[in-house]
C-alpha positions in Angstrom: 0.0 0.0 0.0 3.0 2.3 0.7 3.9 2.7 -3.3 0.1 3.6 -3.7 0.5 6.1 -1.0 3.5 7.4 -2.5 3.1 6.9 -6.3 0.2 9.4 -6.5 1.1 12.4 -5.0 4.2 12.2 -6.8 2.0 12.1 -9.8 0.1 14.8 -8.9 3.1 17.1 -7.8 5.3 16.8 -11.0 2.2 16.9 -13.0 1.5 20.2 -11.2 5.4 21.4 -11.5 5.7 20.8 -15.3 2.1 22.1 -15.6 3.2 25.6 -14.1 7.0 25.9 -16.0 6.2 24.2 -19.5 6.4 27.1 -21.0 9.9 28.2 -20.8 10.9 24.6 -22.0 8.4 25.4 -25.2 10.1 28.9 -26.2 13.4 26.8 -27.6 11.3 24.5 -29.5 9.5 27.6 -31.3 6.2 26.7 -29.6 6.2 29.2 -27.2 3.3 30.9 -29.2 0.8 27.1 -28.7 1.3 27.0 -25.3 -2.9 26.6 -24.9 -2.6 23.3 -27.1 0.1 21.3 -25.6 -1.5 22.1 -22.1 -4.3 20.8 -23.6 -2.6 17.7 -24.9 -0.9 17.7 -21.1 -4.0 17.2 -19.7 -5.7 14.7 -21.9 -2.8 12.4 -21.4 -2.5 12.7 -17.7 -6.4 12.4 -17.4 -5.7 9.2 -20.0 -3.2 7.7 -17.6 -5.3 8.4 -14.3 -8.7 7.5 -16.0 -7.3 3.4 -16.9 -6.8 2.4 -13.8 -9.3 4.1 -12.2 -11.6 2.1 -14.7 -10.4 -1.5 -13.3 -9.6 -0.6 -9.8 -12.8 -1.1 -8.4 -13.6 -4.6 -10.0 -9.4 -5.7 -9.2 -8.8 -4.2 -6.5 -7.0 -7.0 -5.1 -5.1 -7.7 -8.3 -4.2 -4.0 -8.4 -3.2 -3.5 -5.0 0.4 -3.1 -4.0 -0.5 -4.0 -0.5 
């Protein structure tokens, strides 16, 4: 259970790190100016990678559980 505990908030805290400073990592690759679309691509896959095993977890939990 421990990896559970500790896998998701370090999810959640370098989603929210490269979330807040993608941009200056952008301006290099001359996409400083779509910002708005690969935030939007961000978020898709990150709601993508939470959302499939949030589909099973309920009917494996004990297959899926660390603990």
């Amino acid at each position: 259970m421990a990896p559970d505990l500790t896998g998701t908030p370090t999810f959640v805290l370098a989603h929210n790190i490269l979330y807040t400073y993608i941009t200056p990592f952008l301006a290099p690759l001359g996409m400083g100016q779509r910002v708005d679309a690969v935030l939007l691509a961000f978020g898709l896959s990150s709601g993508a990678i939470v959302g499939e095993p949030s589909a099973h977890i309920d009917t494996d939990f004990p297959a899926n559980s660390s603990g």
